[in-house]
Backbone as ProteinMPNN parsed JSONL, in Angstrom:
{"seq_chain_A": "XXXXXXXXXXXXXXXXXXXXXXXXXXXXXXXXXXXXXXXXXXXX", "coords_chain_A": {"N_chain_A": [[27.117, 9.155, -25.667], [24.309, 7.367, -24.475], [20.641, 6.839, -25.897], [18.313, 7.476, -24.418], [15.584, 6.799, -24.037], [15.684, 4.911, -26.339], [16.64, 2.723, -25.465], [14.691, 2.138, -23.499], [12.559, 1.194, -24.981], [13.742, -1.018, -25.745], [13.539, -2.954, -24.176], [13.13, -6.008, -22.617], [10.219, -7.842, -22.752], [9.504, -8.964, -20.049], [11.124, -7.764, -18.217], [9.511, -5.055, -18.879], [7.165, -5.415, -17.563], [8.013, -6.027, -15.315], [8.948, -4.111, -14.216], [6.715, -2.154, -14.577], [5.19, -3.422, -12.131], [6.716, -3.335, -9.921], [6.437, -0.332, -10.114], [3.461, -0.138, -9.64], [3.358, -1.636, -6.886], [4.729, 0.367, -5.314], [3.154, 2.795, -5.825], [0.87, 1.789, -4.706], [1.582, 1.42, -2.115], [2.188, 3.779, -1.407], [-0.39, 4.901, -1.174], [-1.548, 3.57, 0.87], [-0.092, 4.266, 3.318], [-0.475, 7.545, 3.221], [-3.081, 7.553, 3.598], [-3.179, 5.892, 5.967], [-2.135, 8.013, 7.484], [-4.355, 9.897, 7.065], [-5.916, 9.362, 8.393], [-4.978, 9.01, 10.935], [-4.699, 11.572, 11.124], [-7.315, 12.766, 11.517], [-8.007, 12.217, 13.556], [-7.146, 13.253, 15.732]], "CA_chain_A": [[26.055, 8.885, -24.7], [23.327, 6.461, -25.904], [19.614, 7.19, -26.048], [17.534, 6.201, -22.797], [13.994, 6.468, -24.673], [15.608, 3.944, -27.343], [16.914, 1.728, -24.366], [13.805, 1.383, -22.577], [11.657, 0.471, -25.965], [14.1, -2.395, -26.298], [13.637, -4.01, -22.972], [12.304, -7.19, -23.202], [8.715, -8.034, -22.033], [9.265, -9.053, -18.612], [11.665, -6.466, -17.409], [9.006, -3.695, -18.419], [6.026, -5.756, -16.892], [8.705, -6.16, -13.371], [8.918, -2.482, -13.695], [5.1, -1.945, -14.012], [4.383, -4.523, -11.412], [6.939, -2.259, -9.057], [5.452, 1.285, -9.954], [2.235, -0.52, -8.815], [3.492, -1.402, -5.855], [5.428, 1.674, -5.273], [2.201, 3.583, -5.767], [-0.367, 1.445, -3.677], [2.341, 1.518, -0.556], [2.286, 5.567, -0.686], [-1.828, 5.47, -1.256], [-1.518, 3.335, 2.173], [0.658, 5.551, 3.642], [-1.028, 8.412, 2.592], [-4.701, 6.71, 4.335], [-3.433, 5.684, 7.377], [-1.794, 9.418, 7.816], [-4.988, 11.239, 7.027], [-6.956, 8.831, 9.451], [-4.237, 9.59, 12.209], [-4.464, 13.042, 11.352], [-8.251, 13.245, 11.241], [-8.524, 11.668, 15.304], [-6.462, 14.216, 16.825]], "C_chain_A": [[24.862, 8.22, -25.4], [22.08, 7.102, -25.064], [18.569, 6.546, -24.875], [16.52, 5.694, -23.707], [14.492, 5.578, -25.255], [15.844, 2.686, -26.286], [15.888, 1.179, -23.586], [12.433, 1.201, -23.448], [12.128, -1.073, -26.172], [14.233, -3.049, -25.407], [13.28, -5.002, -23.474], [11.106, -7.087, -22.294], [8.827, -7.669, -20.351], [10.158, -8.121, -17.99], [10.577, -5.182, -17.722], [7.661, -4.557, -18.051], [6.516, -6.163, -15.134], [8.857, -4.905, -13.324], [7.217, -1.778, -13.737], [4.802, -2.217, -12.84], [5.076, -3.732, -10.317], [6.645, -0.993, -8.806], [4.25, 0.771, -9.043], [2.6, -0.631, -7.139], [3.784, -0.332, -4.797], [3.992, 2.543, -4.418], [0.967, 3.189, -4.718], [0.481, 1.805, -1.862], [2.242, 3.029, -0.338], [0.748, 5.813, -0.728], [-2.034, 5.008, 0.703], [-1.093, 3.927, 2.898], [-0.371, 6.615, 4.264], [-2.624, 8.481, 3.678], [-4.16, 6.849, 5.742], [-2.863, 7.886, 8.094], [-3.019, 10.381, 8.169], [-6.101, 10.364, 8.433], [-6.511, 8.858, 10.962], [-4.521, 11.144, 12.044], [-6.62, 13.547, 12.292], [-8.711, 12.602, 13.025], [-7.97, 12.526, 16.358], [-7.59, 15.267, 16.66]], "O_chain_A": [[24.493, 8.426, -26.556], [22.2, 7.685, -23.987], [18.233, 5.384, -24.644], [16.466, 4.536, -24.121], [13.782, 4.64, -24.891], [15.126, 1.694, -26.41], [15.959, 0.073, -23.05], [11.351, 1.077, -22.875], [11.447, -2.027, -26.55], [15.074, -3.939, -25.531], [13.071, -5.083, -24.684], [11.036, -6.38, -21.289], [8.476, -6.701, -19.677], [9.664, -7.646, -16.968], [10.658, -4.247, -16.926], [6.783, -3.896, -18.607], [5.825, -6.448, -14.156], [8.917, -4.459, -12.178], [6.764, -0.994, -12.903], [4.121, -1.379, -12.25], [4.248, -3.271, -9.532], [6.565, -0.484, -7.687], [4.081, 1.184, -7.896], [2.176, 0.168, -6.304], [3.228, -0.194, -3.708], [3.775, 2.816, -3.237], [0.283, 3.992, -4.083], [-0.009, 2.276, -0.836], [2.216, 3.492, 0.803], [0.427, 6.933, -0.33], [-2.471, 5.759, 1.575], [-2.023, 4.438, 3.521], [-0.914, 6.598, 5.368], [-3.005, 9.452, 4.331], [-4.549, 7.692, 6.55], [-3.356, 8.604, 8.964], [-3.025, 11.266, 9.025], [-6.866, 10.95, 9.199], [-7.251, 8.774, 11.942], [-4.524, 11.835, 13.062], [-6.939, 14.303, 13.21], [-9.868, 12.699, 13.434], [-8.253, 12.52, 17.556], [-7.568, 16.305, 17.321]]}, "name": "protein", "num_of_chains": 1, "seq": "XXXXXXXXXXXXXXXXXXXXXXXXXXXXXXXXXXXXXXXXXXXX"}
């Protein structure tokens, strides 16, 4: 079985700046989410 941690030091650049650039996204779509929920919640 090979070593993840060593596998994902040896990416190359742009595959771990397309996996940044998707966490980001990831993370802003559930902050939106997240917003419009509490601003539906907060009108009832």
């Amino acid at each position: 079985m090979e070593n993840i941690e060593n596998k994902f030091f040896t990416m190359e650049p742009t595959q771990t700046f397309n996996l940044i650039a998707l966490s980001l996204i990831v993370v802003m779509h559930a902050g939106v989410l997240a917003l419009r929920l509490g601003i539906s919640l907060g009108r009832n």
